[in-house]
C-alpha positions as CSV (number, residue, x, y, z in Angstrom):
1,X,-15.0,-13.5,26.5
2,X,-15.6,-10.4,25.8
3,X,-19.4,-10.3,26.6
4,X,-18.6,-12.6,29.3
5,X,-16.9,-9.4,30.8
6,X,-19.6,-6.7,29.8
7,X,-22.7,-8.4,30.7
8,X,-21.5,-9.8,34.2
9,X,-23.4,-6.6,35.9
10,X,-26.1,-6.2,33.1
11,X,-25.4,-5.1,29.6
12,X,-26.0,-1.5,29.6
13,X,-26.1,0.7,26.1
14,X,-22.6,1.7,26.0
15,X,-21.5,-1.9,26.6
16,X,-23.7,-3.2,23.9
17,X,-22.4,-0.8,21.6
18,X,-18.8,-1.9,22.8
19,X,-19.2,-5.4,22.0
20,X,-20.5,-4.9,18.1
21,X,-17.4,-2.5,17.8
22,X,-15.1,-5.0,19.3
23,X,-16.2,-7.7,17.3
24,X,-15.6,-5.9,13.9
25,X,-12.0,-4.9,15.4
26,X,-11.2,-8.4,16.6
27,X,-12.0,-9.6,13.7
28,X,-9.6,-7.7,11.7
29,X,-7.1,-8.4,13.6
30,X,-7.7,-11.8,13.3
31,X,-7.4,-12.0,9.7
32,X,-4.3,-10.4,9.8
33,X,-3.0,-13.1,12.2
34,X,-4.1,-16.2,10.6
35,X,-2.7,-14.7,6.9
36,X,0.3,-14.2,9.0
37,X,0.2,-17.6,10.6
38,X,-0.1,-19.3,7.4
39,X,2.3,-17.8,5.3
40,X,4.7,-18.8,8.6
41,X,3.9,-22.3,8.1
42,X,4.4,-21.9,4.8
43,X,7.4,-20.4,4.6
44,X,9.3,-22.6,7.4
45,X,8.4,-25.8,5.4
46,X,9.3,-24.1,2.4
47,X,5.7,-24.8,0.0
48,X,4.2,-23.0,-2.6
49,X,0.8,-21.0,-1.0
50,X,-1.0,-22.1,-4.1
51,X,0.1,-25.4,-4.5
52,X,1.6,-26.7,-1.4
53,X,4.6,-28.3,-3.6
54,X,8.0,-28.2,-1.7
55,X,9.5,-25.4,-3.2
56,X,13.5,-25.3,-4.8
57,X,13.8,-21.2,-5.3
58,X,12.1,-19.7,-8.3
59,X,11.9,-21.3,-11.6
60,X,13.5,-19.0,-13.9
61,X,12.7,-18.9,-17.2
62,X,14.2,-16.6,-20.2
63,X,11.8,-18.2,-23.2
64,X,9.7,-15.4,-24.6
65,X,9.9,-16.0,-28.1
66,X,7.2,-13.6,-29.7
67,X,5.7,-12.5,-26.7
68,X,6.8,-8.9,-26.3
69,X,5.8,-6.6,-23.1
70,X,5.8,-3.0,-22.6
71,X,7.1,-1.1,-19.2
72,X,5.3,1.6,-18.8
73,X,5.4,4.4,-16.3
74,X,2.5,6.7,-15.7
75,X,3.8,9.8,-14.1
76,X,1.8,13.2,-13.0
77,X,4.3,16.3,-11.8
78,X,6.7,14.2,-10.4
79,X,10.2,15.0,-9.2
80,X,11.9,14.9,-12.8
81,X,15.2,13.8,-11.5
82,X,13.9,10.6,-9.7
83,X,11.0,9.5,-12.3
84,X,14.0,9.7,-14.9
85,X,16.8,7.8,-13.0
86,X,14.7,5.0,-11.8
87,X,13.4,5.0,-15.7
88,X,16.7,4.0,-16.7
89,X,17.4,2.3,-14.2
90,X,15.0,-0.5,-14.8
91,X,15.7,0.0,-18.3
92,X,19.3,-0.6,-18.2
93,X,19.2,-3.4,-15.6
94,X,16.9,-5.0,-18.6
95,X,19.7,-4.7,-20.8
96,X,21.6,-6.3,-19.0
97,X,19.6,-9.8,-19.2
98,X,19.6,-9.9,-23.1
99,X,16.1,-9.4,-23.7
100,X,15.8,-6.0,-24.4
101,X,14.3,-6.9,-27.7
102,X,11.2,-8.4,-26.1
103,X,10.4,-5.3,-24.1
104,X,9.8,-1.5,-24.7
105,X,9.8,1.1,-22.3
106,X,7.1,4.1,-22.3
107,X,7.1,7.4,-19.7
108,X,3.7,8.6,-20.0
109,X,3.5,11.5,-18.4
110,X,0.4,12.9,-17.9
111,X,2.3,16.5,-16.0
112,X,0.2,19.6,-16.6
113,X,3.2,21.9,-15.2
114,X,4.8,23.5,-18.0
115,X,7.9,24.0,-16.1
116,X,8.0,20.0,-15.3
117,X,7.4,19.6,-18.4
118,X,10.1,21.4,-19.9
119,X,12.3,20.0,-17.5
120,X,10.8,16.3,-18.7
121,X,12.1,16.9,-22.7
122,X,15.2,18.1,-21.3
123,X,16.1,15.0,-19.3
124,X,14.4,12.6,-21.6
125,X,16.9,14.2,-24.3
126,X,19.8,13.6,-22.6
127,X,18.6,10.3,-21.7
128,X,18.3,9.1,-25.7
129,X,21.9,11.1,-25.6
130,X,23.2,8.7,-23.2
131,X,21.6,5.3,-24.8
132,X,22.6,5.6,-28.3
133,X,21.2,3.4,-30.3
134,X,19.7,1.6,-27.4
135,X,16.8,4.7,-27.1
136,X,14.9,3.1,-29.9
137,X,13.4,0.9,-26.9
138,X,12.3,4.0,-25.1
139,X,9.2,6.5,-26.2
140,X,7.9,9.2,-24.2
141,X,4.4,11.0,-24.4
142,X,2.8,14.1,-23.1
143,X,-0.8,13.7,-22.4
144,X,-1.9,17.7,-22.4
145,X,-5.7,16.4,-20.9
146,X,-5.3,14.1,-17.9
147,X,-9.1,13.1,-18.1
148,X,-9.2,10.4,-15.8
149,X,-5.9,10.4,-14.1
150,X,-3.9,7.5,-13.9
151,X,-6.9,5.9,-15.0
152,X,-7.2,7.6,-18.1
153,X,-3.4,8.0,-18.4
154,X,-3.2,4.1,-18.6
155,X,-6.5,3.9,-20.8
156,X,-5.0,6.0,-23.7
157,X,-1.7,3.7,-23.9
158,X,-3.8,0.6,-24.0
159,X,-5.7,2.4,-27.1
160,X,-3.0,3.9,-29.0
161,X,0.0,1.4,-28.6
162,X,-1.6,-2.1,-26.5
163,X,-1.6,-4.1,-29.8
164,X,1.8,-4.2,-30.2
165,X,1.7,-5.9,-26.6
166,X,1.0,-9.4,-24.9
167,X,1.0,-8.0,-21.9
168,X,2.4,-4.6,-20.0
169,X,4.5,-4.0,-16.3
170,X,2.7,-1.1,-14.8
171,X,5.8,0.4,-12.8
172,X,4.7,3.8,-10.3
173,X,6.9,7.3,-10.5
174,X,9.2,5.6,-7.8
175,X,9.2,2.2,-8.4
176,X,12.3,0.2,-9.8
177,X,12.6,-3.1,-11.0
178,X,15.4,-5.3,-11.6
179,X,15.1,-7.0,-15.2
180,X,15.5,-10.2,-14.1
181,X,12.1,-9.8,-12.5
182,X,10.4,-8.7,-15.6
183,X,11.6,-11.3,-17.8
184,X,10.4,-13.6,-15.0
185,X,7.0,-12.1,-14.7
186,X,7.2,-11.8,-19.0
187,X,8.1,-16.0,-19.2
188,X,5.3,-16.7,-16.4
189,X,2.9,-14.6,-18.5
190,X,3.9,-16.7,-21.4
191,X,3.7,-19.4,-19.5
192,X,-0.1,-19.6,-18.2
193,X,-2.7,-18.2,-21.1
194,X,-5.0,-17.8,-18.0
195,X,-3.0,-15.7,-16.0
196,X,-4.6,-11.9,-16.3
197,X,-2.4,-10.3,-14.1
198,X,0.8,-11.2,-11.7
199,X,1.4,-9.2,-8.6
200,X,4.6,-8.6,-7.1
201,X,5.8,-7.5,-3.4
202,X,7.2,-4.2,-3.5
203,X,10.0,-3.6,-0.8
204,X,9.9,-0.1,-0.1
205,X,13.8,0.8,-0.3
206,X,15.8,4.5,-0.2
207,X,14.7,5.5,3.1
208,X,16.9,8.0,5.5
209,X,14.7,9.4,7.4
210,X,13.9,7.4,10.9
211,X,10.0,7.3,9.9
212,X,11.3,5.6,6.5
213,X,13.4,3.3,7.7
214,X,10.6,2.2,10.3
215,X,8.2,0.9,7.1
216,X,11.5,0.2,5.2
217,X,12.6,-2.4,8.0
218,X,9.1,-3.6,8.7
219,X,7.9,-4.4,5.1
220,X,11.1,-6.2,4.5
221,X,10.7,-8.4,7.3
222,X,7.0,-8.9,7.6
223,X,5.5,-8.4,4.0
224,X,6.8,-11.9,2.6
225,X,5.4,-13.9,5.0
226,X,2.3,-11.8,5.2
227,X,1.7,-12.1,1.5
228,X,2.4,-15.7,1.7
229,X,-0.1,-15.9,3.7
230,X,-2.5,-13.4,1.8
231,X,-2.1,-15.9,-1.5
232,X,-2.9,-19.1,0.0
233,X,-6.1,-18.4,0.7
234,X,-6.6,-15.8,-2.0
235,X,-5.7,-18.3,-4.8
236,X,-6.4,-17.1,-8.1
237,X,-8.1,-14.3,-6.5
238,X,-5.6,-12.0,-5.4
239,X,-5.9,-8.1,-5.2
240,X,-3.8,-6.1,-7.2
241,X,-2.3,-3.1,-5.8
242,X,-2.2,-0.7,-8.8
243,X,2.0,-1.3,-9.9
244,X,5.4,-4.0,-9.6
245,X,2.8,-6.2,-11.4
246,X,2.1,-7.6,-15.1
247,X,-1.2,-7.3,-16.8
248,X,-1.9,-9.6,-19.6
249,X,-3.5,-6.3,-22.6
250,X,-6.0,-8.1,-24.0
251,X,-7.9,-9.3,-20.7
252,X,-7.0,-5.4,-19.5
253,X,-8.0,-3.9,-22.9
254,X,-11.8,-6.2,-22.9
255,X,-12.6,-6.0,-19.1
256,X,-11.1,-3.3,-17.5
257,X,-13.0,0.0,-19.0
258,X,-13.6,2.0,-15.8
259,X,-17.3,3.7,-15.8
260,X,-18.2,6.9,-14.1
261,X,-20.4,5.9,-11.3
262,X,-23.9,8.1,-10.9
263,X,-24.1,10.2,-8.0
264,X,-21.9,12.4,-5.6
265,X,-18.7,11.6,-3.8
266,X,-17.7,9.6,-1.3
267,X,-19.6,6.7,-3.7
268,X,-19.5,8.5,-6.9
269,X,-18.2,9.9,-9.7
270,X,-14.4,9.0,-11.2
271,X,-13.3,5.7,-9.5
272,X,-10.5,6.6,-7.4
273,X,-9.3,3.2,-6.1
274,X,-8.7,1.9,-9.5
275,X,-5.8,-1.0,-9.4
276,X,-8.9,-3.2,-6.4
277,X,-11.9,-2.7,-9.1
278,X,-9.7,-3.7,-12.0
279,X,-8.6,-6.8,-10.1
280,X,-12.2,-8.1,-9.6
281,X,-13.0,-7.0,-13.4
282,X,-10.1,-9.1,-14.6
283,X,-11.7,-11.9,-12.1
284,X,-14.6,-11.7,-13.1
285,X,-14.4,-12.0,-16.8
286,X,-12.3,-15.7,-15.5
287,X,-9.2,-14.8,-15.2
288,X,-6.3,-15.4,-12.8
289,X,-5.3,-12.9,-10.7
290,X,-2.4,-14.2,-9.0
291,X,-0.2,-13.0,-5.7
292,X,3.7,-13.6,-6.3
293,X,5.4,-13.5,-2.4
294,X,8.7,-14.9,-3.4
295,X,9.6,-12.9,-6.8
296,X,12.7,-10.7,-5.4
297,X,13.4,-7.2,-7.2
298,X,10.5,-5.3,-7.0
299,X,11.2,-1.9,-5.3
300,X,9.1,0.9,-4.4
301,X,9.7,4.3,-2.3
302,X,7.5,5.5,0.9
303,X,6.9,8.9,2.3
304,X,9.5,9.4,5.2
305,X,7.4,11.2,7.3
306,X,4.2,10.3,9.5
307,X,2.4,13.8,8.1
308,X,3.0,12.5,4.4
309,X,2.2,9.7,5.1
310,X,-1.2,10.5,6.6
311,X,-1.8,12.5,3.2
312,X,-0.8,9.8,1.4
313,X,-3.5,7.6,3.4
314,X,-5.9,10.3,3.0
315,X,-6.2,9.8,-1.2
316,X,-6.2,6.0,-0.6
317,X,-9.1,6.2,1.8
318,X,-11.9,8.2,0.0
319,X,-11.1,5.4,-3.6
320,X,-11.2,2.5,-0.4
321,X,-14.5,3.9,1.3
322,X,-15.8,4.9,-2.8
323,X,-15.7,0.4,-2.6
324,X,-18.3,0.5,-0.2
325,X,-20.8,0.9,-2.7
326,X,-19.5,-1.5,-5.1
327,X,-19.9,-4.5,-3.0
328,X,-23.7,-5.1,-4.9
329,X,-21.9,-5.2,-8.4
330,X,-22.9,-8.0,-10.8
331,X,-21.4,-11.0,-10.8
332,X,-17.7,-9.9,-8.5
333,X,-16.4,-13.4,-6.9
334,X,-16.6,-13.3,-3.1
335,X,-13.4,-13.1,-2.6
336,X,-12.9,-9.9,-4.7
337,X,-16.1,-8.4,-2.5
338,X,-14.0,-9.3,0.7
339,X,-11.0,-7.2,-0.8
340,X,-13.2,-4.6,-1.4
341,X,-14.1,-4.7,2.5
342,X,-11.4,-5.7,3.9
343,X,-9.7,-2.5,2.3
344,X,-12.1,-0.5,3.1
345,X,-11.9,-1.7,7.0
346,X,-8.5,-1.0,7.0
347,X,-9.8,2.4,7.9
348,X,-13.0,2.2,8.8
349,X,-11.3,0.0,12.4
350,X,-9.5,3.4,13.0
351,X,-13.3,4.6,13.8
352,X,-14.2,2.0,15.5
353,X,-11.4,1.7,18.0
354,X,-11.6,5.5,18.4
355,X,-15.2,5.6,19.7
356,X,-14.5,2.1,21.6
357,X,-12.3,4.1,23.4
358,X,-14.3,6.7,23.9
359,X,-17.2,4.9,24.6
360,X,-15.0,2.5,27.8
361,X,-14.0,6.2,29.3
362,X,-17.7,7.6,29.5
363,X,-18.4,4.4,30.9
364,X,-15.5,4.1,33.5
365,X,-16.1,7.8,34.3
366,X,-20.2,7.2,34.6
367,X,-19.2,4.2,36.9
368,X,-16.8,6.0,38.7
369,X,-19.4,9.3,39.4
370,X,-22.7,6.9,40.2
371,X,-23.7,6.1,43.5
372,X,-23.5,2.7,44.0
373,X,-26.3,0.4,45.2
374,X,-26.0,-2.4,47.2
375,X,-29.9,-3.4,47.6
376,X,-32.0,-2.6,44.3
377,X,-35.0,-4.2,45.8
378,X,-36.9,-3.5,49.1
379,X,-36.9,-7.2,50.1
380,X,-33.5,-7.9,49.7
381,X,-31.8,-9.8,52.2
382,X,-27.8,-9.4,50.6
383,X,-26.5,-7.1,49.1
384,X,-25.4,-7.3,45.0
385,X,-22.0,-7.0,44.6
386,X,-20.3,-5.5,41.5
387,X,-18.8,-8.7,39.6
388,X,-15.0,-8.1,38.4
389,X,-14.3,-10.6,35.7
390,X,-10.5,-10.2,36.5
391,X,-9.5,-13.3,35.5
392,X,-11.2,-13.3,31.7
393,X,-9.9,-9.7,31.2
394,X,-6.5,-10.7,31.9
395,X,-7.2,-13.7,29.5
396,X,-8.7,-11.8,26.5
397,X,-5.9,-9.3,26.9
398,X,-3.4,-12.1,26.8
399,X,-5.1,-13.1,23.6
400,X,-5.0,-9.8,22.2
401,X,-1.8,-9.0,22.3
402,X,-0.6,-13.0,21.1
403,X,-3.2,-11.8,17.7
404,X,-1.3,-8.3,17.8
405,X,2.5,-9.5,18.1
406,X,2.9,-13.1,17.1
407,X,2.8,-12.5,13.1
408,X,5.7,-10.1,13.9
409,X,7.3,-12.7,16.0
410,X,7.1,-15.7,13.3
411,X,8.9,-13.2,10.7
412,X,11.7,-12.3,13.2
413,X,12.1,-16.2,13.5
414,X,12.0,-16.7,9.7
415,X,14.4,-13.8,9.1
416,X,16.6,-15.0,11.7
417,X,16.6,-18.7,10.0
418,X,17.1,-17.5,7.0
419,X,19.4,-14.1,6.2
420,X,20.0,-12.7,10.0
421,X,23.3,-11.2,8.4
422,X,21.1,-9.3,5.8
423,X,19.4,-7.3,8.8
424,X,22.4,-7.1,10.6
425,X,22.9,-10.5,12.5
426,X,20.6,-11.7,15.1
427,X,21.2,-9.3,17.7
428,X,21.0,-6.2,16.1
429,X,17.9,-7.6,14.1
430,X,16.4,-8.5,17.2
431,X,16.8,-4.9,18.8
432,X,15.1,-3.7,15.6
433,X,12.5,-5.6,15.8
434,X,11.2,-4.4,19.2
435,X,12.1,-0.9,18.7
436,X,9.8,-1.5,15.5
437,X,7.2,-2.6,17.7
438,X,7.0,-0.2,19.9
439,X,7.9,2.5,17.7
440,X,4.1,1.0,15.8
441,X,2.7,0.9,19.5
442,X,3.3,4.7,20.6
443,X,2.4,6.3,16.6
444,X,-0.9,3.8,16.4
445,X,-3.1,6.3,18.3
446,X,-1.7,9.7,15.8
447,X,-2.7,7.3,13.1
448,X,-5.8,6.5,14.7
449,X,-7.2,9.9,14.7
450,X,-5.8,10.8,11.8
451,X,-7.8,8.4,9.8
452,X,-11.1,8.9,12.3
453,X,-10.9,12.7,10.9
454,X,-10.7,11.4,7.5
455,X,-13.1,9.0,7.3
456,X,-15.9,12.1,8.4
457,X,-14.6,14.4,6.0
458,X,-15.2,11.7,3.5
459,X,-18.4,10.5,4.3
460,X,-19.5,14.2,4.9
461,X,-18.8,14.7,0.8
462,X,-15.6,16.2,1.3
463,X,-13.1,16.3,-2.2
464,X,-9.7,16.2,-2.2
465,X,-7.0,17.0,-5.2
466,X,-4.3,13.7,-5.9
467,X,-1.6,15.4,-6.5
468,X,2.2,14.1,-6.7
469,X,3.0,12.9,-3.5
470,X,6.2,13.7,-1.4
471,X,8.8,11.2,-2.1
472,X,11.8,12.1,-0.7
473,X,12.3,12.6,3.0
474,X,12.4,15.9,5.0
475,X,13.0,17.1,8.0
476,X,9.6,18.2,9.5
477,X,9.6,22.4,10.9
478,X,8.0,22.3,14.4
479,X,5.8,24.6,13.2
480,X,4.0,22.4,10.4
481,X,4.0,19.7,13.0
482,X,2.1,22.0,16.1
483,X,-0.2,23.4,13.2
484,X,-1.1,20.0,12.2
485,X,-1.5,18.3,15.9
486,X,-2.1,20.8,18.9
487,X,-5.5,19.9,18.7
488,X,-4.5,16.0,18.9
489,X,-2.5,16.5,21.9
490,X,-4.8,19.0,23.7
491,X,-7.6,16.4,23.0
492,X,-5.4,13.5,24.5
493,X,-4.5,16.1,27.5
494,X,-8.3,16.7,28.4
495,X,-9.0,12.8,27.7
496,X,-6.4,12.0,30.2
497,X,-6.9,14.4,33.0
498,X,-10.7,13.5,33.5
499,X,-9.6,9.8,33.7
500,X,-6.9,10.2,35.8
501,X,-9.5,12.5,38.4
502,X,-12.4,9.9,38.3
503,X,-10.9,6.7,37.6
504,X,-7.6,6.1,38.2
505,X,-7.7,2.6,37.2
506,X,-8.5,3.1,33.9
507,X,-6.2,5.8,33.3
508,X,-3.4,3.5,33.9
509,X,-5.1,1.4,30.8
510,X,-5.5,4.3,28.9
511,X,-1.7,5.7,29.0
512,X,-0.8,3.9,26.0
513,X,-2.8,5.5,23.9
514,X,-3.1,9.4,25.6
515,X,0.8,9.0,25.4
516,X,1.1,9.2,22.0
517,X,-1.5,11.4,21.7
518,X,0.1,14.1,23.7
519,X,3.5,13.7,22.4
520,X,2.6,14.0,18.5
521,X,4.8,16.3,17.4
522,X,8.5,16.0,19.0
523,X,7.2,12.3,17.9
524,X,6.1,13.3,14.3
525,X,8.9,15.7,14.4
526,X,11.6,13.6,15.8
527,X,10.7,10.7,13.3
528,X,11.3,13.2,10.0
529,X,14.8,13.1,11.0
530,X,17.6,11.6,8.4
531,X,19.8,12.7,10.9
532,X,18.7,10.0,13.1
533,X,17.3,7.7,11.0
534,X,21.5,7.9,9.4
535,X,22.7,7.2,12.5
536,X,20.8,4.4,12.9
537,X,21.8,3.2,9.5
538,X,25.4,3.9,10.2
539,X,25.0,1.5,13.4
540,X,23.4,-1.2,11.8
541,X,19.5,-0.6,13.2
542,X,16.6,-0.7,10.9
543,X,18.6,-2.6,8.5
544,X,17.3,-4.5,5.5
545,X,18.3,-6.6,2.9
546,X,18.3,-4.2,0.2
547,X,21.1,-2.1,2.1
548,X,23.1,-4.9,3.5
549,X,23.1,-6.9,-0.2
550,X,24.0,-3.9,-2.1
551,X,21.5,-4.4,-4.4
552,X,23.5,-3.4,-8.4
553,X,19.7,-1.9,-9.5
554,X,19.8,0.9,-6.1
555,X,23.6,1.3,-6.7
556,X,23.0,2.6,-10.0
557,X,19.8,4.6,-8.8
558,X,21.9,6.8,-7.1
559,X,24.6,7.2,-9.9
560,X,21.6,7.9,-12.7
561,X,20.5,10.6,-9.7
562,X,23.2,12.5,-9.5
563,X,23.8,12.2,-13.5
564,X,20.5,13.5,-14.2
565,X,20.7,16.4,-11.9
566,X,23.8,17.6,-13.7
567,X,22.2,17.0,-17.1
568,X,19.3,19.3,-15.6
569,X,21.7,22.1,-15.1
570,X,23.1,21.6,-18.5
571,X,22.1,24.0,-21.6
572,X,19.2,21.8,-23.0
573,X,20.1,19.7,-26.0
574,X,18.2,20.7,-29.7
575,X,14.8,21.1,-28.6
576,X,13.5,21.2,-32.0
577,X,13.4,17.6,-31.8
578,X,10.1,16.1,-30.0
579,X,10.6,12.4,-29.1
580,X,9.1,10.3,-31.7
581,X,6.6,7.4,-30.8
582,X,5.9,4.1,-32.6
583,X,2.5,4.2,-34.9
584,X,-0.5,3.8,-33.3
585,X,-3.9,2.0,-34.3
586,X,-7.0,2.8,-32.0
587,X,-7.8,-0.1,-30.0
588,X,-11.5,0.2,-28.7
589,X,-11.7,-0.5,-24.6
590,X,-15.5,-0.4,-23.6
591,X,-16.5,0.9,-20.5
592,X,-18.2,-2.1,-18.1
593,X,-20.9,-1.9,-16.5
594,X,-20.4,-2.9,-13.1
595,X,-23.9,-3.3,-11.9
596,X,-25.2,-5.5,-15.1
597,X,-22.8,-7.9,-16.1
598,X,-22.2,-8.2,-20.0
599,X,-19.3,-10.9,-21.2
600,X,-16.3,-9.6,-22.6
601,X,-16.2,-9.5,-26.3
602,X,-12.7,-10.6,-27.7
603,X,-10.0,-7.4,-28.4
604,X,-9.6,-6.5,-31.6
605,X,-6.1,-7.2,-32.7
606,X,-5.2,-5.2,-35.7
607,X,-2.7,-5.8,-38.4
608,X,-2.0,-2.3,-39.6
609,X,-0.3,0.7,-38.9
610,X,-3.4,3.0,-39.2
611,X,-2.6,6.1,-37.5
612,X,-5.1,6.6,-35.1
613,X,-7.9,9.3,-35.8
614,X,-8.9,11.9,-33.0
């Protein structure tokens, strides 16, 4: 259709250009509408993605016998206060099953702050305080070289402590997770000797600010029924996402040794994008990788404002571009190459649309400028008139937006089958549901740039530092939010104005987009609000399950908060005593080499209580 409608009056550069760029955005689009289409199928005849089997809720199961876990929490200058109370949080909510013997609970904290890591012995203290004898379940480590990172951080656990382990719950500094979830993941572990890791959906969960509770409301709705989708025809192939999953230590420990790749950033050097390479490492050494859409209790915390959130993006893009030049390596399934795109695109469309954009407005404007020429030849008896494929551009827009806005629509029908009252009832989680949609339409284009001005800086060798990001939400200063968009808005302003003088028309197709544009910050700034995003809360908008249920797990976040905070302000308790840790034996995890595939050799397991030698 689309080359129907450029080449009706003779493909010219700009419109061959167009049509490879639409292509690779259609395309995108379209896999996020058919993952979204099945997992809607799916989900309204109520069958497993993996094994189409009608499904009767999730098999629980509580039978772990020998099979013991770790939780562990990898942690880098975080806010103490939080990284603490969800800590015990999870902890105590796995207390509560009866299973605590099975599991133990590690903070590895890999701060370099001295101050943050003062205030980490202080809490943790208090925290044994507060446990009693239960503390012998919990051990806490100071890493004082983060070579590596998280990478690293991860690495060094899986060396000193892993053979203790089956397997190990990789929890983020603001994830939770109820307990009845990691017995479940524990059992299912136990369960399948193949299964190398298990992914679980993260509902992001906490959120005041009106930014927040935008991606709050929106994962909660759509993400089930996308990841349903996203594991049907993933099937033992899934992605993992880098925590809220299980990871089986001895297919971690043999295939998962991160290299240093050769060369210069954006493609070399440390691998940034970790959690996608180790998926298709587990993969390729044969084992499953699995995508869990239904398991309930896995929580996670986003940035509450579009400006974090863009920073945020930022560190994700360079590992996701860095994947780019991994696509050759030895012996990677298909499928986990296609992650490894797909992720990458995910950023990469941002360009494409930007210069598509560009590209339609030279030519409108070029169009709109050139004389026009009714007889081209000398002998010509009739004129040529311009052909205007009305019709087909109606039709391909009415296709467009069907790709853009029926996944959304299929999960508002799901939600509304099945827990309206959660979100509010229908009516109110109807009105949500559009606002959310046009609240995506009008901050698409800020996006947009944003990641078009990333994606060069990347490419152009560019570092960046990956620092703790901003969990909480705050209010945006119209200052931070003119210094970081005048130029976006004065860009959109110039954009517009020479449409508007040479081609109406177009303009009037362009609006969308410059509107956003122009408006960045009252939009940025107006979206940082918790004053808003409260009020909408307090009215029953933007609701989702996690508020409306009153989930015990966030209940108790909140009271472990405020109880940390005042332990914070305490004197701290004897600080002569360091936090002891269980024996470790060195476990050796070899570095792969992902460009000439060698088989795993089995883990050693040992049988000792060596100390480990350094």
């Amino acid at each position: 259709m689309m080359h129907d409608i450029l080449s009706a009056n003779g493909l010219t550069i700009f419109e061959t250009t167009l049509l490879v760029f639409f292509v690779a955005t259609f395309s995108w689009i379209s896999v996020a509408f058919w993952s979204g289409f099945l997992g809607f199928v799916l989900q309204l005849s109520n069958r497993d993605p993996l094994t189409l089997t009608a499904q009767h809720g999730i098999a629980k199961s509580s039978q772990l016998d020998e099979f013991r876990t770790a939780v562990i929490m990898p942690v880098y200058n975080e806010d103490v206060d939080r990284v603490i109370a969800g800590f015990e949080t999870s902890f105590r909510s796995m207390v509560a099953t009866g299973n605590i013997d099975h599991f133990d609970f590690y903070l590895l904290s890999d701060s370099q702050s001295e101050a943050i890591k003062a205030q980490e012995l202080r809490a943790w203290r208090h925290l044994q305080a507060r446990l009693g004898h239960l503390a012998d379940h919990i051990y806490y480590r100071n890493r004082t070289d983060n070579k590596n990172r998280k990478v690293g951080n991860i690495e060094e656990f899986c060396q000193r402590w892993g053979w203790r382990y089956e397997a190990m719950i990789v929890l983020d500094a603001d994830s939770v997770m109820t307990g009845s979830c990691m017995v479940d993941l524990a059992s299912r572990m136990k369960a399948n000797p193949k299964l190398g890791l298990l992914q679980t959906v993260p509902i992001p969960v906490r959120q005041t600010t009106t930014f927040g509770r935008f991606l709050q409301f929106a994962a909660s709705l759509c993400s089930p029924m996308l990841a349903t989708g996203l594991a049907f025809w993933q099937t033992d192939n899934a992605n993992y996402w880098g925590h809220n999953a299980i990871i089986r230590v001895q297919a971690f420990v043999t295939s998962c040794g991160l290299p240093v790749l050769p060369g210069k950033a954006p493609f070399g050097g440390e691998i940034l994008s970790h959690d996608f390479v180790e998926a298709a490492l587990l993969r390729r050494s044969g084992w499953q990788v699995l995508l869990d859409a239904k398991q309930g209790g896995s929580f996670e915390e986003v940035p509450g404002n579009i400006l974090d959130y863009a920073t945020r993006d930022r560190r994700w893009l360079q590992g996701n571009i860095q994947h780019l030049g991994l696509l050759g390596a030895a012996k990677l399934t298909l499928m986990s190459r296609l992650h490894m795109l797909l992720g990458a695109m995910a950023y990469l469309t941002s360009v494409l649309w930007f210069v598509m954009l560009l590209l339609s407005s030279l030519d409108a404007v070029s169009r709109a400028v050139a004389p026009k020429e009714f007889f081209s030849a000398g002998y010509q008896l009739f004129p040529s008139w311009p052909i205007a494929k009305t019709g087909v551009i109606i039709s391909l827009l009415v296709v467009t937006a069907c790709l853009l806005l029926l996944p959304k629509m299929f999960s508002l029908i799901l939600a509304c089958r099945d827990n309206a009252k959660s979100y509010g009832g229908v009516v109110r989680l109807s009105a949500s549901a559009v606002f959310e949609f046009f609240f995506a339409v009008i901050i698409a284009p800020i996006m947009m740039v944003f990641h078009t001005c990333f994606v060069f800086s990347t490419l152009s060798g560019v570092n960046i530092t990956w620092n703790a990001q901003p969990r909480e939400g705050r209010t945006l200063s119209w200052g931070e939010t003119f210094r970081r968009t005048w130029w976006v808005s004065l860009l959109a302003l110039a954009w517009a104005g020479v449409t508007a003088y040479y081609t109406t028309t177009y303009f009037y197709w362009l609006l969308p987009v410059v509107t956003g544009l122009i408006l960045a910050a009252p939009i940025i700034r107006w979206s940082s609000s918790p004053r808003v995003g409260l009020w909408l809360r307090k009215h029953r908008f933007l609701l989702s399950p996690s508020e409306a249920c009153h989930c015990i797990e966030l209940e108790e976040l909140d009271h472990s908060l405020e109880q940390v905070r005042y332990d914070l302000s305490k004197p701290a308790l004897d600080e002569s005593i360091n936090p002891e840790l269980l024996p470790d034996v060195y476990l050796a995890m070899p570095k792969q080499s992902l460009f000439k595939y060698q088989k795993p050799k089995p883990a050693y397991k040992p049988t000792g209580t060596q100390p480990i030698v350094r």
